[in-house]
N, C-alpha and C positions, 0 to 999 in steps of 0.2 A: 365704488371707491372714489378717488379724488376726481380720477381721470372721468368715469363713468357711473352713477350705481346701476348694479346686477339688476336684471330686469326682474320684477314681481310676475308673480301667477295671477293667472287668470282671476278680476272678485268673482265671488260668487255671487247670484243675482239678491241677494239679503245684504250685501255690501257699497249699496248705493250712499248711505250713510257715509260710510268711511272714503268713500270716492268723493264727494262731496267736499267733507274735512281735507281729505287733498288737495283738491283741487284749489279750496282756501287758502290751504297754508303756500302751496306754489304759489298764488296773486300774489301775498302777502311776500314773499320773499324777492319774487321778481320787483313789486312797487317797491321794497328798500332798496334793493340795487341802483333802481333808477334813482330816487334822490338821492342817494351816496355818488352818483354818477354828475347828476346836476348841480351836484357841490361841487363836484370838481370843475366844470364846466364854469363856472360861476369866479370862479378864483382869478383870473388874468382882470374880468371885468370890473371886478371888485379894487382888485391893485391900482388900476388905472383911474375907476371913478373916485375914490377916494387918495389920488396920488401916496400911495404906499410903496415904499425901495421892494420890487418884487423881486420873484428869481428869477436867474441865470436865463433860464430853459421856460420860462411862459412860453403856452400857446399862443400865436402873432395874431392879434385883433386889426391889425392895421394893415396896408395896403402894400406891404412890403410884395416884390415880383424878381426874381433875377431870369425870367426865360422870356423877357422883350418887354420894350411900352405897349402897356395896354394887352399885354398877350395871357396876363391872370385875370379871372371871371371880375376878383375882388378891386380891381381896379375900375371897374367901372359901374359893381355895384356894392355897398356895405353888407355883407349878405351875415356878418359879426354882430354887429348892434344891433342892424333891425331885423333880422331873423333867427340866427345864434340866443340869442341873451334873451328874446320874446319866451321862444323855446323851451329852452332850460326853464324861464322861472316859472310858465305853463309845466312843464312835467314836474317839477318840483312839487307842484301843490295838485296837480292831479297828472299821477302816473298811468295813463290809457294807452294803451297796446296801439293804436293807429297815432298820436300822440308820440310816443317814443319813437317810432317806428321814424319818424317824420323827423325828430331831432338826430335820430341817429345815421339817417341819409344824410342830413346837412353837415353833418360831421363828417363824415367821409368826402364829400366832395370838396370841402374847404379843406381837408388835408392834402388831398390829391391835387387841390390848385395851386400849390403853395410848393410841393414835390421840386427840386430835393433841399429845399433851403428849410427843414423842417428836424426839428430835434426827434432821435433817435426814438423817444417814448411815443412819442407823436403816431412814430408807423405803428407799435406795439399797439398802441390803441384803435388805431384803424383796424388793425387785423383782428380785435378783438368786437370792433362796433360794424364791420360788416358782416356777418354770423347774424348780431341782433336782428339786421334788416331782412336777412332770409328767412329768420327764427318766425318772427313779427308777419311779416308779409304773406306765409306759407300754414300759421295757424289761425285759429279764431276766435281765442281766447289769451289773458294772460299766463292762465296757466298751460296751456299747450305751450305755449311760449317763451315757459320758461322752464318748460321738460326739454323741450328742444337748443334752448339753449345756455345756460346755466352749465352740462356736462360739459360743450364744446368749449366754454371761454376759460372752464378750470383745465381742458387741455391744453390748452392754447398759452393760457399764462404761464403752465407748470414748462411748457418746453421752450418758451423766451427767456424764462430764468434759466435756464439750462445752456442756451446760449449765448447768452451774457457771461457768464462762469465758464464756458469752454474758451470763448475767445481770451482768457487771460491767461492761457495757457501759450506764452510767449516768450521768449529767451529774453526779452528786454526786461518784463513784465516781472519777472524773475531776478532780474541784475538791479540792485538797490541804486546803483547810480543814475539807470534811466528810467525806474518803474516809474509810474502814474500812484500806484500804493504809498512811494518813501513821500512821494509830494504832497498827496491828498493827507496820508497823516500826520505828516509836520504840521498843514492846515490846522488841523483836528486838534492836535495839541497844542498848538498857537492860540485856537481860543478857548481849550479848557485847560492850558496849566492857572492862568490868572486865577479862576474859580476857585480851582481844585490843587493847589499848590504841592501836596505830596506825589500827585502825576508826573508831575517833573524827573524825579526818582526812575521812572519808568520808560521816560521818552524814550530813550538810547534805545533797550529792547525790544520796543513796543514798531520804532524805526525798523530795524533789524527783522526783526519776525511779519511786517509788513505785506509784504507779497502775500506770503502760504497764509498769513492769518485772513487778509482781504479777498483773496481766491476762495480758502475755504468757507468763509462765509456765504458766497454767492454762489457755491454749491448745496449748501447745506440749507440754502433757503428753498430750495425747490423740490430738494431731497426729503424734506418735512413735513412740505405740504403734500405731497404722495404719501409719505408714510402715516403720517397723523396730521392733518390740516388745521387743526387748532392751536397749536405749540409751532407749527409752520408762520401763522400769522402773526404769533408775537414775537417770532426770529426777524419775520420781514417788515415788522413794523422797529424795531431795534436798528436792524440795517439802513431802514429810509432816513432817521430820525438823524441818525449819524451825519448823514446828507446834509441833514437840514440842519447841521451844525458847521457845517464849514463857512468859515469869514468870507472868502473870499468866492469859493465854488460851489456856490449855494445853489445847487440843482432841483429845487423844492417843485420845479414842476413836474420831476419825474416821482419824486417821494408822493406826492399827491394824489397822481395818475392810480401810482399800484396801490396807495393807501384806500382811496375807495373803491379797488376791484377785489378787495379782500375779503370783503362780504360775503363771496361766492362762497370762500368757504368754509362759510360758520352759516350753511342756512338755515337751519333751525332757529339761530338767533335774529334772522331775518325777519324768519316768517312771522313772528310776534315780538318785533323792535322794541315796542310800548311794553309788553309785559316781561324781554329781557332787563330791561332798565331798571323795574322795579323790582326786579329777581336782586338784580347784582347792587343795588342798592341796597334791601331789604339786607344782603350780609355786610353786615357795617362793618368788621374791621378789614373786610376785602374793599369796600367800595373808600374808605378812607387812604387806604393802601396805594389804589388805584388813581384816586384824585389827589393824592399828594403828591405821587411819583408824577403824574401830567401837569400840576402845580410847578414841581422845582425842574419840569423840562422846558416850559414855558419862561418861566425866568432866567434860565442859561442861555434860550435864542435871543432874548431882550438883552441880555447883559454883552451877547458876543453880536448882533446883527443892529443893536441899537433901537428896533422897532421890532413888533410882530406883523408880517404883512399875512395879507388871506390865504397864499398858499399853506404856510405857516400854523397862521390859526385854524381852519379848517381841518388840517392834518391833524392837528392835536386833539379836536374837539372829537371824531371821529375814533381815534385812538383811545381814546376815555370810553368810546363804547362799546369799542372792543376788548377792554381789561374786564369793564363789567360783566362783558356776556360770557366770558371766559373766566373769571374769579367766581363767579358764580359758583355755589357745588350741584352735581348733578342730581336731580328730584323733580318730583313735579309728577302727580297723577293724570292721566287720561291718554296718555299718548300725544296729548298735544307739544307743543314748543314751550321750551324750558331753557332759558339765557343758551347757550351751543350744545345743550345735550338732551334737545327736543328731539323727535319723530322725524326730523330730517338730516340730523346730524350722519354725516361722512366716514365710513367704513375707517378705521384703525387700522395699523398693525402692531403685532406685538411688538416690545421692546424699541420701538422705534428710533428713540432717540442712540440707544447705541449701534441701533444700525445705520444712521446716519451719520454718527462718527466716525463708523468704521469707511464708509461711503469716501467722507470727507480724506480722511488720512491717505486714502490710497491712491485719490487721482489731485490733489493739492498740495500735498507734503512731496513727493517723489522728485520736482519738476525743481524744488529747491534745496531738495537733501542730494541725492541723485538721478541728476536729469537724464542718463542713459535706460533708467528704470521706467520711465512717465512711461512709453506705449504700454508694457506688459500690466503695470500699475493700474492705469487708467481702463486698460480691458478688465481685468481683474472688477476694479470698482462698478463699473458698470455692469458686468454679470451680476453680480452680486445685488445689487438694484435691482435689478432685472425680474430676480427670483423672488426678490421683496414685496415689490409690489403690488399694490389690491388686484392688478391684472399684469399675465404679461406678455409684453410689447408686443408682438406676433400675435397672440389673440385677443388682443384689444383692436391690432389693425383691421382683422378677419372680421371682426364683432360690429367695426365702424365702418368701413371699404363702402359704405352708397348714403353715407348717414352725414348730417350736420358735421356732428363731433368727428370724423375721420376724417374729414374734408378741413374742419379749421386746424386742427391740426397739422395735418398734413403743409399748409401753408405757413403753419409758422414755423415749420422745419424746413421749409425751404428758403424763407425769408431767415431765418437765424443762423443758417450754417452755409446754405448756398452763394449765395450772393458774394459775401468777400471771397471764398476760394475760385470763382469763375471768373471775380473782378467784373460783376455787373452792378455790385454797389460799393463803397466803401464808410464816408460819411452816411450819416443817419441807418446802421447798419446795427444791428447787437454786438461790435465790435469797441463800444465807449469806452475809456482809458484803460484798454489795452494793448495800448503800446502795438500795433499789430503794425509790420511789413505787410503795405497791399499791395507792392508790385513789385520788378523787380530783383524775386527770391523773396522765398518766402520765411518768418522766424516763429512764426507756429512750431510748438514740440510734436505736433499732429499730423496736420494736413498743409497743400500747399497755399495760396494764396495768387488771384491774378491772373488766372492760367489764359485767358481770351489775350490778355497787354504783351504774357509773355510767348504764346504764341505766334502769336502775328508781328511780334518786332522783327524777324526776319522778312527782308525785302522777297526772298521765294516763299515764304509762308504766305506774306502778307498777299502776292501777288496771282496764287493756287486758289486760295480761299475767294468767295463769294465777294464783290466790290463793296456789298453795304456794310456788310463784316469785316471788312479791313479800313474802309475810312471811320468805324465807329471803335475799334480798339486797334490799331495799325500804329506806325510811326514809333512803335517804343519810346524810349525816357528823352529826355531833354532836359540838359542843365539850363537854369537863367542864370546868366553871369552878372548882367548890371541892365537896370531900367530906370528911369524917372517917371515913368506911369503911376498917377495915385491913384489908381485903381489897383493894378499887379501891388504895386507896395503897402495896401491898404491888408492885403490877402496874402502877404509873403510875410518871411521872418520876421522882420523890424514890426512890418503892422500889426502883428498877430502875438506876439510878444508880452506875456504877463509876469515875470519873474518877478521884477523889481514889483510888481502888485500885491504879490504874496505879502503875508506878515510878515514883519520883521524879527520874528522866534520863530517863523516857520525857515525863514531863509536860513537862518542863523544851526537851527535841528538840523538841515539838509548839510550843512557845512560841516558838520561834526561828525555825520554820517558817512562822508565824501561820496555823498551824490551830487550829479551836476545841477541840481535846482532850477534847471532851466523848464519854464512851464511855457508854451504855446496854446494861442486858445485860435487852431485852423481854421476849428469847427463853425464856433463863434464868430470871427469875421465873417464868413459865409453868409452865415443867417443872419447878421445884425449889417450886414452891406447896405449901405445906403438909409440905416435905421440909424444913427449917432442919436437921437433923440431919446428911443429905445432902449438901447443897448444901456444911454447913461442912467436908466433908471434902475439897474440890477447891482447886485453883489458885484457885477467884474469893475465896473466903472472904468474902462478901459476905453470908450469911445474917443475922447480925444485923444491918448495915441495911434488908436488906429486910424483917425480920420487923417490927423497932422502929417505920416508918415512918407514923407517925400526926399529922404537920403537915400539917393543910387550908392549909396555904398552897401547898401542892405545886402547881409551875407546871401553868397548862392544857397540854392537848393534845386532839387531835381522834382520834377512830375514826368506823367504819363503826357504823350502829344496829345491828347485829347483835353486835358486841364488849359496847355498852353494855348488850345485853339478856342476854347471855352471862355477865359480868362480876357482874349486879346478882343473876343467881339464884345464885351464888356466893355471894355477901355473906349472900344472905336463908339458905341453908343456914347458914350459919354461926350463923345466931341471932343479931343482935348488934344492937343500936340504931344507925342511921347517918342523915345526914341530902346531899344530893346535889346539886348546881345545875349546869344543863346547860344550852346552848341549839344548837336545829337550826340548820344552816348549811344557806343557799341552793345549788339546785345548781351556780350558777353561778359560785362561788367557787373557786378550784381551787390558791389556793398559799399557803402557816401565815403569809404577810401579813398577808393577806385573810380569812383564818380568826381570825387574832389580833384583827385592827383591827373586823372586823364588831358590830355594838350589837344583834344581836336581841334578841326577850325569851327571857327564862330561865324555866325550867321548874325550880322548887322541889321535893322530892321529902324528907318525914321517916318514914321508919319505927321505931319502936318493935319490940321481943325479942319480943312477939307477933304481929308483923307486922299492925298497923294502919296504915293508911298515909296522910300528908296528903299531897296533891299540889296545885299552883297552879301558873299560869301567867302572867308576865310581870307588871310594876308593878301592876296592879287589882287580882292575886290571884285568877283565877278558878277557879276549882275545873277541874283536870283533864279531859277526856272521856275515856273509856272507850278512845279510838285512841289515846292518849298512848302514847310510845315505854316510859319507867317502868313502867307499868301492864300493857304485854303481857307473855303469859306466854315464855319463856325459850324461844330459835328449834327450829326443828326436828331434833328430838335426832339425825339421821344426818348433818346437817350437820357439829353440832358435831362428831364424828370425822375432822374432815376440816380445818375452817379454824379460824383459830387466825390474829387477827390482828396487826399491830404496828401499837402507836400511835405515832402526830408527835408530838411535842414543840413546843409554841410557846415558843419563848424568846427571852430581850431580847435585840434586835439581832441574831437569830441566819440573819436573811435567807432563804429559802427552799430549800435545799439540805436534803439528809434526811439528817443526825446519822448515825453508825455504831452500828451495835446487834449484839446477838449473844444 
């Protein structure tokens, strides 16, 4: 199936022949992978050498570090240009199993040096390019290598899509005034009503139905590829493409990323790339069909982005060989590869696509028709999958439990759902705009969120538990009241702040809607810190507010003491004079209300370029103790590789829904 195919009988010993032709068509699938993989690869350095406006979310070629000077590898060596970029364009033109093996290590440890200032795709992709390294390392052949692992990366991608699509299940995500949905498609209609002038007609609903319509899609994409993976891959080439239409939040590095790992599952079409091409060619009015539609999608990123850059053009050139291998009709004598419906084409199920409706309606409609309904709904939905599926789920585990594929799995089920509900990640988490409460109480229709920040915010919790365990999630929330730090402000509301960057029909949709249009890009500061060069070269073009942003009037907001403690040894490296007012929030406070309206005392904090530091505490002024949240030294440095928080925003009248951030 998608997950796995059913193990074959024993050949007989006259079936050496067919073992053989196997073994072929596996190289032959796994070598596309790899350069569909080196294109991707290829993309950032492309942007850069030919200075092209790239997106949002590129992989970081550059020397960006936020866990100390000199404390990432790539800070003191290019390990990007002169080894990265050699790599790639070595596997590109010859895809060798020790060769890959070798790129796909380099790849892993450049994302891991880079941890946690690295966009969300980035982990997906690690978790999918350390499997190769085991796959690779552990066989002796391409095709061993690609029985090994080809099943595990189609589990692994089917259960991140799956956790992308859970995490939007969120009461904001849901409330049109704060989703990330009403935002992202006012975008969307912002730069195709120009084009498409009759869309206009449609905004207002298309607004309105938002959520459940963007939810279900990001189920439905995963749902597909389990049920039928080829009608899977042009739902999730549909879905990216969309991405890669937005003016402003042009995420084309994550559209790129899954655009060439979707080969996985069309391998038939792989295994004979040169003779799909000429299949889906050879039927001319499919292949006209096909090249027109990637014709007039190419001229709508040119007309809305102004240029096509490589994540862009790659994306699309790739997609044209995906309509062909799939417009193709199925035929073709010998058992060999036949555009997607060769000898290694991916188990079906019937009717698929209305069992993915049925999928879709019952855990993505509920949450916005009636949200008292989402648990029984969403249980419902997923039996239902369940029973669908080429395998199911208990005896896929039992089938995998010592195997590649049960191991990669298994990890990307615990990177996609674990992590924000324990609160040991937040940023770069499968949790992307949605809208998700990670501390503090949680707005998940599901499960909780946080549970290590809100455990340990009691001082007898914090103080039972283990010492490494409470200074690394302890101290509960903290409002910042007022800083002049351009570091904090760079990374707080005013700096992070893209509303006014939105289109001007997007703002304008959002106002008609009465949602509050206010966009934050949290995420973004984070990783483009200390990048303004960077950063100004994307869709956000935000770098100069964020750099400029030095009004201590910058509205509060609240983090976790571990942000504040993370945040202030930044500052202090910077060398800079700044002065801080903060005050702890009770643990029993749990929504930017009750956070806003609270009167604690305030904790004063002025440092001087030499790092002298006054601290006080609340109207008396009392000098500090030594526990002050200020005062500690900066959390424990493995953590920081890992969590990377987003701040709330307290704003007027802005009611307790969580803002859409990115």
């Amino acid at each position: 199936g998608t997950l796995t195919r059913r193990a074959a009988p024993a050949p007989a010993p006259h079936a050496a022949g067919t073992d053989m032709q196997s073994d072929a068509q596996q190289h032959a699938a796994l070598a596309t992978y790899a350069r569909f993989w080196c294109l991707h690869q290829l993309a950032p350095f492309a942007d850069q050498a030919f200075a092209l406006a790239g997106a949002m979310d590129h992989r970081m070629i550059d020397e960006s570090c936020q866990t100390g000077p000199g404390a990432c590898l790539r800070a003191h060596f290019d390990y990007d240009w002169l080894v990265r970029l050699p790599l790639a364009l070595a596997c590109l033109l010859f895809p060798r199993r020790r060769l890959l093996l070798l790129a796909h290590l380099v790849n892993v440890v450049g994302w891991a040096d880079r941890m946690p200032a690295v966009w969300d795709y980035m982990c997906w992709c690690a978790l999918m390019e350390a499997p190769f390294v085991l796959a690779a390392a552990t066989s002796s052949s391409m095709a061993e290598t690609a029985r090994k692992f080809l099943p595990a990366m189609r589990a692994q991608l089917v259960v991140l899509y799956f956790s992308a699509a859970f995490w939007k299940l969120t009461s904001s995500w849901y409330d049109g005034h704060y989703s990330c949905s009403t935002v992202l498609m006012s975008e969307l209609l912002s730069g195709l009503e120009p084009l498409f002038p009759p869309l206009a007609t449609l905004s207002g609903l298309m607004l309105h139905a938002a959520p459940a319509l963007v939810a279900g899609i990001e189920f439905a994409v995963p749902a597909l590829l389990l049920l039928q993976p080829r009608h899977g891959v042009l739902l999730a080439l549909v879905f990216h493409q969309t991405i890669n239409l937005m003016p402003a939040t042009y995420a084309g590095g994550f559209s790129i990323a899954m655009c060439a790992r979707q080969i996985i599952f069309l391998p038939a079409a792989a295994a004979g790339a040169s003779a799909t091409l000429r299949r889906g060619v050879g039927f001319a009015p499919r292949a006209v069909g096909a090249t027109a539609l990637v014709a007039v999608t190419t001229g709508v990123m040119v007309a809305i982005h102004g240029s096509l850059d490589a994540h862009g053009g790659i994306f699309l050139a790739l997609a044209l060989f995906y309509f062909l291998s799939i417009a193709a009709p199925a035929g073709g004598g010998g058992g060999g590869a036949s555009g997607a419906y060769g000898h290694l084409r991916l188990e079906e199920q019937p009717h698929a696509v209305a069992k993915m409706a049925t999928f879709v309606a019952l855990v993505a409609v509920p949450p916005a028709a009636l949200p008292a309904a989402t648990l029984p709904c969403c249980g419902l939905g997923v039996a239902l999958l369940c029973l669908w599926a080429p395998r199911f789920p208990l005896r896929f585990a039992l089938a995998h439990a010592t195997d590649l594929t049960g191991a990669a799995a298994a990890a990307a089920a615990a990177y996609g759902f674990l992590g924000p509900v324990l609160g040991l990640q937040m940023m770069a988490s499968s949790t992307m705009y949605g809208n998700v409460k990670n501390y503090g109480g949680s707005n998940h229709l599901l499960v909780p969120t946080g549970l290590l920040q809100t455990a340990l915010a009691e001082q007898s919790s914090a103080a039972a538990a283990p010492a490494w365990l409470s200074d690394a999630f302890g101290g509960g929330l903290v409002r910042i009241d007022a800083t002049n730090s351009s570091v904090l402000l760079s990374l707080a509301v005013g700096g992070a702040e893209m509303t006014d960057k939105l289109p001007l029909r997007a703002r304008e949709l959002l106002s008609s809607a009465n949602a509050s249009g206010r966009y934050f890009e949290f995420y973004a500061a984070r990783n483009y810190y200390e990048r303004s060069y960077d950063h100004d070269k994307t869709a956000l073009h935000a770098a100069a507010a964020a750099a400029g942003a030095t009004d201590s009037s910058d509205p509060a907001y609240v983090v976790p003491a571990y942000e504040l403690r993370r945040s202030l040894a930044l500052a202090r490296r910077r060398g800079e004079p700044f002065s801080l007012e903060y005050t702890p929030l009770p643990p029993g406070l749990g929504t930017p209300t009750q956070w806003r309206a609270h009167a604690g005392e305030k904790v004063s904090l002025d440092e001087a370029a030499d790092g002298l530091v006054s601290c006080v505490v609340g109207r008396a002024r009392e000098a500090c103790g030594a526990a002050e949240l200020a005062l500690l030294p900066p959390p424990p440095w493995l953590l920081t590789r890992v969590l990377l928080p987003y701040p709330i925003p307290l704003l007027d009248g802005a009611g307790d829904g969580i803002h859409c951030t990115t």
